[in-house]
Backbone bond lengths (Angstrom), bond angles and torsions (degrees), N, CA, C in turn:
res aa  C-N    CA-C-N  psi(-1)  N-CA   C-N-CA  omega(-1)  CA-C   N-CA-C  phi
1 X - - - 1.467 - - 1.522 112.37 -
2 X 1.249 107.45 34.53 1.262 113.07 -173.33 1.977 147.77 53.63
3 X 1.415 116.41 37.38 1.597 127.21 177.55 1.667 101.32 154.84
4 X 1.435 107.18 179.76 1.135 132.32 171.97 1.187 120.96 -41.03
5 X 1.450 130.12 99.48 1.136 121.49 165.33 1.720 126.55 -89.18
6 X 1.378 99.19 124.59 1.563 104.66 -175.36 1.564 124.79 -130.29
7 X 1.683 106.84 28.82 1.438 121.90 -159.46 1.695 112.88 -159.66
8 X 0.962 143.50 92.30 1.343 129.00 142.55 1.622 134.04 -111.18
9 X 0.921 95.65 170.56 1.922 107.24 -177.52 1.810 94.65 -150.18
10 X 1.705 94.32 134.62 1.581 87.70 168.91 1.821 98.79 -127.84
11 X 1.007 114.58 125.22 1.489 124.70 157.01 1.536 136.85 -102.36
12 X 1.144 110.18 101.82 1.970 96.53 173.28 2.280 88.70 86.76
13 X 1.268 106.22 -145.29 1.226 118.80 172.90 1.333 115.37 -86.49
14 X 1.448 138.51 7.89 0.835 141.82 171.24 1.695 136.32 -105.95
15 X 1.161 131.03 103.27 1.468 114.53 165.22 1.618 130.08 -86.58
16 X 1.269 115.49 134.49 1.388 123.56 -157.11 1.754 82.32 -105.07
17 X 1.547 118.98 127.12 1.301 131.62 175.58 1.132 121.23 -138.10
18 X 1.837 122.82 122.37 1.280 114.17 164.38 1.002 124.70 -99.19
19 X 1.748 103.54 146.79 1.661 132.43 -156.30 1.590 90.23 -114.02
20 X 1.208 124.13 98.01 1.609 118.93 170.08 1.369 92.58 36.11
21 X 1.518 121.59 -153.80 1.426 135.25 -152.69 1.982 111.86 -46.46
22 X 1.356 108.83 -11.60 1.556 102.45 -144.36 1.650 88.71 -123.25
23 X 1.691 115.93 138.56 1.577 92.59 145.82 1.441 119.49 -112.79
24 X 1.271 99.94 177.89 1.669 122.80 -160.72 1.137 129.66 -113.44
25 X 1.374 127.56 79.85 1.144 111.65 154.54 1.209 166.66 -19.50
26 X 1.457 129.08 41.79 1.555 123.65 -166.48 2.129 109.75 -97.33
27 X 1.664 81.63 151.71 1.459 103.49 -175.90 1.713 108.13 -71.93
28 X 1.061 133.56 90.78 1.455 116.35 169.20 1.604 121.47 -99.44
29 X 1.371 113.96 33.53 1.539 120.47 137.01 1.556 116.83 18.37
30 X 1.641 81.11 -89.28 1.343 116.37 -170.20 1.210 99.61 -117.11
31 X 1.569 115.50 113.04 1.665 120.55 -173.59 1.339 110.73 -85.87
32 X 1.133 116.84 -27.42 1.651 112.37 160.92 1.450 129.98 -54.76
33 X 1.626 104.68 -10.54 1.811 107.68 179.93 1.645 88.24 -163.62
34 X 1.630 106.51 71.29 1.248 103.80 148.91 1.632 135.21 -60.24
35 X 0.691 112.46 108.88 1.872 124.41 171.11 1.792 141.54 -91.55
36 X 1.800 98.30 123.08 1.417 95.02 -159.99 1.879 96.88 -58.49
37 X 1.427 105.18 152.94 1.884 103.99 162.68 1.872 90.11 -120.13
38 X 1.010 108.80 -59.99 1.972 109.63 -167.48 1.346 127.19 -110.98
39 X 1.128 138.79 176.79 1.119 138.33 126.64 1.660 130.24 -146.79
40 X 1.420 126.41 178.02 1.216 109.60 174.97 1.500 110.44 -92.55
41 X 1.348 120.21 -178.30 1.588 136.54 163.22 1.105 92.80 -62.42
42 X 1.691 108.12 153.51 1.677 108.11 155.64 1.310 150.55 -56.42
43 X 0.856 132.36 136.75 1.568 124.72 -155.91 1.264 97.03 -91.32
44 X 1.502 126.06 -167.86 0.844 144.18 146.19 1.492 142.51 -58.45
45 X 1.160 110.30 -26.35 1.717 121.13 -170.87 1.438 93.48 -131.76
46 X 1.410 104.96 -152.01 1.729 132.91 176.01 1.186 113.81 -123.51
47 X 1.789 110.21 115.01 1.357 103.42 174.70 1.211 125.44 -71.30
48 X 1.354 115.15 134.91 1.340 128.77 -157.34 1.695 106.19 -105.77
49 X 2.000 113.53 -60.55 0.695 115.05 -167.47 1.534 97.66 -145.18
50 X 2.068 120.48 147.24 1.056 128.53 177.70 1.455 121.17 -129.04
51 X 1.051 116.85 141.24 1.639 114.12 173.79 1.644 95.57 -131.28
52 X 1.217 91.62 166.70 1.775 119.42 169.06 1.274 140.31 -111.68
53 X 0.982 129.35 109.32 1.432 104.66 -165.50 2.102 102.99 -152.77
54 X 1.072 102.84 119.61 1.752 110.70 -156.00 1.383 113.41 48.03
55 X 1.126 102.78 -109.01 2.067 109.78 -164.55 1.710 105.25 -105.43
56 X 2.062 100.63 8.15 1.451 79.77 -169.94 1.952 104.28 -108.24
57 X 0.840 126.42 160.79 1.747 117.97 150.88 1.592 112.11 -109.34
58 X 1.368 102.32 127.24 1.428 100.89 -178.15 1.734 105.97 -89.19
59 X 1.026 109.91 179.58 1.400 103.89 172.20 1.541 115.27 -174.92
60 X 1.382 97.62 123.58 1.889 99.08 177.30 1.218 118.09 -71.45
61 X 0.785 149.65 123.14 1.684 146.84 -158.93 1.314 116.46 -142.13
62 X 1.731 99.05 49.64 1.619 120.91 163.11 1.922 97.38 50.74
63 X 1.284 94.74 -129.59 1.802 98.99 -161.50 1.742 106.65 -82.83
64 X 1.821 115.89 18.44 1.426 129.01 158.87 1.317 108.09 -84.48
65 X 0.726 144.49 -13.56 1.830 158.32 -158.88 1.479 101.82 73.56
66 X 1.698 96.22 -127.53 1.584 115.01 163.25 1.447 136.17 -133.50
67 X 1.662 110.18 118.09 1.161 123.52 -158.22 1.633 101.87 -82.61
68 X 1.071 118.52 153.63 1.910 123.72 163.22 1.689 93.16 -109.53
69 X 1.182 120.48 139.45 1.310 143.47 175.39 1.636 109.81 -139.06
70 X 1.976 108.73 112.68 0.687 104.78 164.68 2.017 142.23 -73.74
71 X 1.351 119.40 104.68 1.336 109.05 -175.59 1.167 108.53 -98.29
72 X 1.486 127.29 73.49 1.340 132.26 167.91 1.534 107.55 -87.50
73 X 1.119 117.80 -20.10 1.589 134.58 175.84 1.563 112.33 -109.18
74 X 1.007 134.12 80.71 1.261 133.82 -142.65 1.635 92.10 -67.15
75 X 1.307 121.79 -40.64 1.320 127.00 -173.41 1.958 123.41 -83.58
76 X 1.513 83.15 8.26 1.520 82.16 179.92 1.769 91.70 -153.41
77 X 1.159 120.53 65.71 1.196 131.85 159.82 1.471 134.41 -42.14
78 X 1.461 129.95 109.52 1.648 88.58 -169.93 1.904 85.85 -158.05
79 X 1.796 96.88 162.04 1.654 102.48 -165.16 1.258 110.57 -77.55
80 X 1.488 129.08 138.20 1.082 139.04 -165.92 1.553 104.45 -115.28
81 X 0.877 137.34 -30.50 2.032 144.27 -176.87 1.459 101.40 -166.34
82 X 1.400 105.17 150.15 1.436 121.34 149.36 1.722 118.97 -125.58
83 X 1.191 100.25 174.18 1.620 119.84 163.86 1.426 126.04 -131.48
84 X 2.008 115.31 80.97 1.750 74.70 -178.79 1.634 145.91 -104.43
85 X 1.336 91.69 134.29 1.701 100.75 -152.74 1.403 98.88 -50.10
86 X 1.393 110.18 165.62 1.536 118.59 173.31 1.831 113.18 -67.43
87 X 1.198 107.22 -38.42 1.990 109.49 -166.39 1.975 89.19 -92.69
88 X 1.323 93.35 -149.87 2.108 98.93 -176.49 1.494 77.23 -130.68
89 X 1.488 99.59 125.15 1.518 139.27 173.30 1.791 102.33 -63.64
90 X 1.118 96.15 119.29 1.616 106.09 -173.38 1.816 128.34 -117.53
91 X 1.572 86.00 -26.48 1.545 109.99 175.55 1.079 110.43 -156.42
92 X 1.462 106.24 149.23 1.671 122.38 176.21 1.595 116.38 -134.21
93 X 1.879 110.43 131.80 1.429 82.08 172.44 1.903 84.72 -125.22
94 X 1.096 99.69 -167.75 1.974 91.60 165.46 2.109 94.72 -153.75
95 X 1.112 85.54 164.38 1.382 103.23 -176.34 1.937 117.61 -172.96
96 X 1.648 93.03 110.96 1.469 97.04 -148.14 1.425 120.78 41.80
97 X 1.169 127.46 -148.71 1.392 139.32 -150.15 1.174 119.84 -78.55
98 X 1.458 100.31 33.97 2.002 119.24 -161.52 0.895 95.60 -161.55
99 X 2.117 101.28 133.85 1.643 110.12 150.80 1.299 98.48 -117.48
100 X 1.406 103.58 159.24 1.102 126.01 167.94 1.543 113.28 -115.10
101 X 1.600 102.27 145.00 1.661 105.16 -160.07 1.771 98.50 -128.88
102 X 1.093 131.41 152.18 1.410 136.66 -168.81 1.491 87.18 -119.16
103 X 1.284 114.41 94.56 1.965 117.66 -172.84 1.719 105.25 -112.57
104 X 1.276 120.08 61.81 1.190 144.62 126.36 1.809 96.22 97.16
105 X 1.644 101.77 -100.23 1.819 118.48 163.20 1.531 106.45 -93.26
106 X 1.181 113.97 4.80 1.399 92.25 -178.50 1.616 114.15 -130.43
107 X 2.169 100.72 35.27 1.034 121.16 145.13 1.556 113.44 80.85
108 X 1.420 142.65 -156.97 1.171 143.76 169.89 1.731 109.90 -91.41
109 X 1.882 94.00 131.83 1.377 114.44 171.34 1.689 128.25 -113.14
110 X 1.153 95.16 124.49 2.188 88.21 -172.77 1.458 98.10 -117.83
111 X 1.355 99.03 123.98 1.469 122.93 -167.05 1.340 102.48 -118.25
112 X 1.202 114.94 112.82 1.621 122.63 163.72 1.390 131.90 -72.88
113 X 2.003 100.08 97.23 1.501 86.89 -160.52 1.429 115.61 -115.25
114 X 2.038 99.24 38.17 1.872 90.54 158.09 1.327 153.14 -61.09
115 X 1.624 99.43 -6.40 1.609 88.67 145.11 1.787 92.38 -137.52
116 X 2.012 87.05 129.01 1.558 106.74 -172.12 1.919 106.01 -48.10
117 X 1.315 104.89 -39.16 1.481 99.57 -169.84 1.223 126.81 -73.87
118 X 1.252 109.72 -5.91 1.924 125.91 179.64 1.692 107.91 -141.73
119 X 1.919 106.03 53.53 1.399 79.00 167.30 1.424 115.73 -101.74
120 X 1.718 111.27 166.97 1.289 122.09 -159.09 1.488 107.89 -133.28
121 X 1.393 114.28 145.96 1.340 103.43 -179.41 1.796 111.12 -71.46
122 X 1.372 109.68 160.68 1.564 93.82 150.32 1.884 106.31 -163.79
123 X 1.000 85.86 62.10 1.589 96.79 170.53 1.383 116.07 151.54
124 X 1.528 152.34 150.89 1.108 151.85 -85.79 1.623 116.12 129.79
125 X 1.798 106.50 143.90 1.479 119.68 174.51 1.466 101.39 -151.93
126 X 0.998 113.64 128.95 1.101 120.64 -158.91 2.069 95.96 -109.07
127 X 1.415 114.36 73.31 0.924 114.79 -174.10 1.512 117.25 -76.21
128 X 1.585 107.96 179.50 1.687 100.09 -138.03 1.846 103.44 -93.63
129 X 1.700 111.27 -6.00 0.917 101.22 177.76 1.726 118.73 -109.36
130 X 0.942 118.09 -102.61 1.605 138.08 178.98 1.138 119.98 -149.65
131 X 1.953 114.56 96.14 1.115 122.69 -165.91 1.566 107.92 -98.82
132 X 1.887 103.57 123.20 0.869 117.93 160.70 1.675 162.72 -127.35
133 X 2.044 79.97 3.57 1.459 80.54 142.12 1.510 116.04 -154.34
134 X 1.243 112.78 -164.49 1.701 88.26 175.24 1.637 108.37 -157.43
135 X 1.624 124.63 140.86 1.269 118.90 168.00 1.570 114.89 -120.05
136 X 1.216 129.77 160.79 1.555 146.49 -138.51 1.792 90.80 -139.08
137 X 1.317 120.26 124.02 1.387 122.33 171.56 1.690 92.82 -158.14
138 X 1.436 107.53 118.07 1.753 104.93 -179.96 1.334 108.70 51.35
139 X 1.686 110.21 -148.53 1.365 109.61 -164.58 1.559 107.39 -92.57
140 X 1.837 123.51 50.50 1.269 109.15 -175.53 1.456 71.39 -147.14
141 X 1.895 87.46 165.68 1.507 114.48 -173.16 1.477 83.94 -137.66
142 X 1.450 117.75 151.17 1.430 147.66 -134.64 1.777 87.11 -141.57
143 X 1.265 125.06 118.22 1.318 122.51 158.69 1.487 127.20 -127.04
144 X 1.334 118.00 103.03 1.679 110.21 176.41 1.418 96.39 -68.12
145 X 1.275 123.66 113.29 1.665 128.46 176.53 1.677 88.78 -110.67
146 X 0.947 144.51 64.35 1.433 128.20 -174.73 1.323 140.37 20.38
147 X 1.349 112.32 -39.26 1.490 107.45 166.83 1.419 111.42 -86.13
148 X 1.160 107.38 2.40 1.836 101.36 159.34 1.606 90.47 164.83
149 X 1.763 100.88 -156.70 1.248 131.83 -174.39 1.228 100.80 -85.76
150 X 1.112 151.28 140.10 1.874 160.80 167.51 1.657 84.90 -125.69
151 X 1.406 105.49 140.78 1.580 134.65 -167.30 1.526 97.87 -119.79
152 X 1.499 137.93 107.28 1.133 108.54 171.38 1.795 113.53 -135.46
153 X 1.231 105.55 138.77 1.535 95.93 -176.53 1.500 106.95 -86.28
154 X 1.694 105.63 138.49 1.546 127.22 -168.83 1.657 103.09 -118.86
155 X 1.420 112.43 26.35 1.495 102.69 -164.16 1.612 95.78 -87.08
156 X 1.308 120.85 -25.32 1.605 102.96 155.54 1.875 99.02 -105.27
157 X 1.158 94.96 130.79 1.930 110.13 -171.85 1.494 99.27 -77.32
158 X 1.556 122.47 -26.78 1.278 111.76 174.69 1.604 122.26 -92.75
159 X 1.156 118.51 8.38 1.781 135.34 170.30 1.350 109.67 -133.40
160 X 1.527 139.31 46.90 1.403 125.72 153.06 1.406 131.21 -32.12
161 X 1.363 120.36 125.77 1.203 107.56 -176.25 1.215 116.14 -134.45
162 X 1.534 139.81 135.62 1.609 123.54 166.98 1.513 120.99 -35.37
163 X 0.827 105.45 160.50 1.905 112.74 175.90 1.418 104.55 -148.63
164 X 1.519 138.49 -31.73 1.099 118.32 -144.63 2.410 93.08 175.89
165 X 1.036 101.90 131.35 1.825 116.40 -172.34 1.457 101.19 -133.63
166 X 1.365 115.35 139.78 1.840 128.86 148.22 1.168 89.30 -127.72
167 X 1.612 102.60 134.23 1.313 136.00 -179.30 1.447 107.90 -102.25
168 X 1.870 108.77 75.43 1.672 111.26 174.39 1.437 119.06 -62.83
169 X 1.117 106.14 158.33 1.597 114.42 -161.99 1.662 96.05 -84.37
170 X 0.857 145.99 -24.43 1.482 136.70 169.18 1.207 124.53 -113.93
171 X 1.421 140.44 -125.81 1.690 118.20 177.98 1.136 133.06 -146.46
172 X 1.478 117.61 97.28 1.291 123.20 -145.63 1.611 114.32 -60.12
173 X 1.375 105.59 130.44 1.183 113.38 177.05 1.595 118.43 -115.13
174 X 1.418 118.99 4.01 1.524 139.96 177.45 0.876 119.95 178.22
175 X 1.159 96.06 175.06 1.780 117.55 -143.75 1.438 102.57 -164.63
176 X 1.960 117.17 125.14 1.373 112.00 161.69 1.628 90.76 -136.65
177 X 1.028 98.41 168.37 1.902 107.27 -179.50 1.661 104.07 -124.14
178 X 1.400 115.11 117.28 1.583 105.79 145.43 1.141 133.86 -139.49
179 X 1.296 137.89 122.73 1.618 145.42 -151.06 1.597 93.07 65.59
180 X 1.345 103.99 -148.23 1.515 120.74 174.59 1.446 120.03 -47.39
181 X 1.470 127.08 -24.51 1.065 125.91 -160.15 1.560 120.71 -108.05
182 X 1.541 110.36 127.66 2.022 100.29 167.45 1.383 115.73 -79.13
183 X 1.246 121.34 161.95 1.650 137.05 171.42 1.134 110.03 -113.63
184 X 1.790 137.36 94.81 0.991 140.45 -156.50 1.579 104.93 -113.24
185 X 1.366 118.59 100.24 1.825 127.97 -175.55 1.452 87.25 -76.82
186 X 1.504 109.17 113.72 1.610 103.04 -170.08 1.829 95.99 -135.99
187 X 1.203 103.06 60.11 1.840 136.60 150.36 1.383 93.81 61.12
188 X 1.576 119.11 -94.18 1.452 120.23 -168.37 1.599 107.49 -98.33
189 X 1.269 128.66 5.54 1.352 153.58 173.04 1.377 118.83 -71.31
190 X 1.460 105.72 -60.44 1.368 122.42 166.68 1.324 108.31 111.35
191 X 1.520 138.01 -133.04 1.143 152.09 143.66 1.868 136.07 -28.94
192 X 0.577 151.17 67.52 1.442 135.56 -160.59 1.449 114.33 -112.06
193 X 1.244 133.12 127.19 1.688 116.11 -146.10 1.949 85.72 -132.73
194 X 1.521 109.71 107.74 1.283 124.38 176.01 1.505 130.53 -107.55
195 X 1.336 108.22 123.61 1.706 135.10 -160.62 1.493 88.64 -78.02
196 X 1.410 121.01 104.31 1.437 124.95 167.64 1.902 103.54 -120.28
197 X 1.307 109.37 40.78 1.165 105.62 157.69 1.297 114.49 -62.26
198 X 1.153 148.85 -42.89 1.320 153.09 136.44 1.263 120.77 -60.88
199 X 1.215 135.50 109.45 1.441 144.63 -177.50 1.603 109.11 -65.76
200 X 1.266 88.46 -52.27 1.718 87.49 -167.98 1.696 114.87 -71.76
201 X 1.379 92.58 -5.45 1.604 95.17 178.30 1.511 122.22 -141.64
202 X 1.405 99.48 60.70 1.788 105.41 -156.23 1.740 99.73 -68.57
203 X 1.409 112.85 169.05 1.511 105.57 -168.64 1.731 98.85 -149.67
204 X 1.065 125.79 132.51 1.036 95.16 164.05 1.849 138.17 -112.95
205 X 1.383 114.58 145.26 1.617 130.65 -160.79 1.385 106.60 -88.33
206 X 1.056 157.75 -33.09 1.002 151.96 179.01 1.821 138.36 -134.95
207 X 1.082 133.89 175.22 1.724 109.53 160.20 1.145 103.33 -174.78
208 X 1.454 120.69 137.02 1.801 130.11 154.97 1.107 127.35 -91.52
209 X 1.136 103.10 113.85 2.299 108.70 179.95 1.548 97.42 -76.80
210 X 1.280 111.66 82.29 1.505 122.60 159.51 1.202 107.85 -40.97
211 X 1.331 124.79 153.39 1.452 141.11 159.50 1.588 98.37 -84.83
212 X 1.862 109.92 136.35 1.272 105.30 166.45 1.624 89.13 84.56
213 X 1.557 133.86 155.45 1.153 135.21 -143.72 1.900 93.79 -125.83
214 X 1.067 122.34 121.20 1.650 137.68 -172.02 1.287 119.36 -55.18
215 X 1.478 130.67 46.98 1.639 110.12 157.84 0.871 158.76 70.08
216 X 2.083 92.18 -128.81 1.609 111.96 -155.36 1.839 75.43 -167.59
217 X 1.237 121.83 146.66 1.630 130.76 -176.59 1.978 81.44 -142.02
218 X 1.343 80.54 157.24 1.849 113.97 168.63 1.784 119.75 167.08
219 X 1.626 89.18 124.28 1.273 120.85 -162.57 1.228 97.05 -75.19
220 X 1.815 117.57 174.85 1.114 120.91 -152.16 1.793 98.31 168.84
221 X 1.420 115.97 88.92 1.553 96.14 -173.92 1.534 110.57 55.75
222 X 1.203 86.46 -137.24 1.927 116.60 -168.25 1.442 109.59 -61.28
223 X 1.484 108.99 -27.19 1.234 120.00 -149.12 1.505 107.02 -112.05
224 X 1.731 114.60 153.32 1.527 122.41 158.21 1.383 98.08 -101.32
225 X 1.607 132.70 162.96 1.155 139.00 136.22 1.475 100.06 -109.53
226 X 1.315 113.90 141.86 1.429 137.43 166.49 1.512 120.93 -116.01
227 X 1.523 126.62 127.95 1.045 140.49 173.94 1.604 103.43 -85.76
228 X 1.669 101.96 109.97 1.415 85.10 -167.11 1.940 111.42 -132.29
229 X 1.299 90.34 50.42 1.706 128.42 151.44 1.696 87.74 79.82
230 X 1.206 106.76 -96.89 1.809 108.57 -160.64 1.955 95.61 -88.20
231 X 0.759 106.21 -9.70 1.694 107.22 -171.74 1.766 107.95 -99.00
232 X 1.414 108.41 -5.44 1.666 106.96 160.42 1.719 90.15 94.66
233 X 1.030 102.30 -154.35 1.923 124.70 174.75 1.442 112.62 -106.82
234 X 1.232 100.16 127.88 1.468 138.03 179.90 1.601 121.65 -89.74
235 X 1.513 126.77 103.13 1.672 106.80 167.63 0.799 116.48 -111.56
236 X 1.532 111.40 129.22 1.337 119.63 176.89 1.774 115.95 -112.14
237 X 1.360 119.19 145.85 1.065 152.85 179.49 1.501 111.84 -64.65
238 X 1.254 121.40 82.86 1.734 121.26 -168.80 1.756 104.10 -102.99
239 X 1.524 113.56 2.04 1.402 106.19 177.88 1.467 118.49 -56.65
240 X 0.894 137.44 -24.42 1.617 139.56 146.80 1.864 112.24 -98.12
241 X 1.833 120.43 101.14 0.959 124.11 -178.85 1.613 120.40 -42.29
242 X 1.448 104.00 -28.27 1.240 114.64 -147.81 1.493 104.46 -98.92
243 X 1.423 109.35 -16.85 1.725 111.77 167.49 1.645 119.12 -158.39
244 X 1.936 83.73 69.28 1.510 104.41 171.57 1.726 112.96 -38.02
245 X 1.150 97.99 150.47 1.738 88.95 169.13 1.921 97.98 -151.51
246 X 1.303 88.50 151.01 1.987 92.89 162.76 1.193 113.14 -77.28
247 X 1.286 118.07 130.46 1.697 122.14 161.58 1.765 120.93 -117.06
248 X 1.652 105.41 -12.60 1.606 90.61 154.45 1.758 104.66 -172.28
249 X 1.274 99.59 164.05 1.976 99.42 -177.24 1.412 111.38 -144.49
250 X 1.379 116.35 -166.43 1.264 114.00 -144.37 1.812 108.79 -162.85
251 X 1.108 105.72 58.00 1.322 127.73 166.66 2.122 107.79 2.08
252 X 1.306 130.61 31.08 1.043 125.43 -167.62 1.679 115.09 -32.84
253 X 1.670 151.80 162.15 1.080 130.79 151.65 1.412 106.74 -81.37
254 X 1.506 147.04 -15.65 1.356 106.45 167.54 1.680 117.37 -105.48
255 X 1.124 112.89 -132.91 1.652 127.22 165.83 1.434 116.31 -79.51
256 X 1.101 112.84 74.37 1.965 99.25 177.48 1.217 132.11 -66.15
């Protein structure tokens, strides 16, 4: 599909993928013969990171900020608003009438995007490391800032505030949440699986020294998959938090 891919979201039969400047529409129906239908014009930046959420795709688009793109037409995709953030937009998650953006040094951004064509920021933390990605569960926002996990409550979107940090030993580059627990892709670290039943005092219970340096993580049931750069995708076994293990992988040909 033509460049670097460093972004997907799959919804329904469709995965929404960014290709350097553009994202992509392909049909995966039938995953054995996925097929392009759309894409957008070029953006401004590099898509970095995508979420879904109704008819819109959001998208971090590095030093473009974050665009809303309506894909109600899967085959005729096209940008409806931006925001551009101050840092390079790295992650996106949204949750109701808010995204949240992982905008590099210049920390976590919450953008109000009830109406897609004018959204606006209105609140911000300018956390202490380099945020790059981020997940949304209730009234907390999830930040791989690299020097760890930052915990922050978003239950008012216009006063975010820290509550609660684990300081991972390498550099988080993702983050997924399920039940009580974060999934911290923590680069040359690997895996790191964090008990935020308590926010203000997250801890962490378990960890896998992936082969190949950790990513991008996303849960699934029992399971993590890890993107784990030159070594392809990794699954690991999270049915006991406390002593994740790999049970099979996937030799990718490039950097995942």
């Amino acid at each position: 599909i033509g460049g670097a891919v460093l972004a997907v979201a799959v919804e329904g039969r469709y995965a929404y993928v960014g290709v350097g400047p553009r994202l992509v529409v392909v049909d995966v129906a039938d995953p054995a013969r996925p097929v392009e239908v759309g894409r957008t014009d070029v953006l401004p930046g590099v898509v970095s990171g995508v979420v879904i959420s109704g008819s819109y795709a959001y998208v971090a688009d590095g030093s473009g900020g974050l665009w809303v793109i309506d894909v109600s037409d899967p085959a005729s995709p096209r940008e409806v608003g931006f925001v551009d953030t101050p840092g390079e937009a790295e992650g996106v998650a949204v949750s109701g009438a808010y995204a949240y953006v992982a905008d590099w040094d210049k920390g976590l951004r919450v953008i109000d995007v009830s109406d897609p064509a004018s959204p606006r920021e209105v609140g911000l933390v300018d956390t202490p490391g380099f945020a790059e990605g981020v997940a949304v569960a209730g009234a907390y926002a999830y930040v791989a800032d690299g020097v760890g996990l930052r915990v922050i409550d978003v239950s008012d979107p216009a006063s975010p505030r820290e509550v609660g940090f684990v300081d991972t030993p390498g550099f988080a580059e993702g983050v997924a949440v399920a039940g009580a627990y974060a999934y911290v892709a923590d680069r040359w670290e690997g895996l790191r699986v964090i008990d935020v039943s308590d926010p203000a005092s997250p801890r962490e219970v378990g960890f896998v020294d992936t082969p190949g340096e950790a990513w991008g993580v996303a849960v699934a049931g029992a399971y993590a998959y890890v993107a784990a750069g030159g070594r392809g995708l990794r699954v690991i076994d999270v049915s006991d938090p406390a002593s994740p293990r790999e049970v099979g992988s996937y030799d990718t040909p490039g950097g995942a």
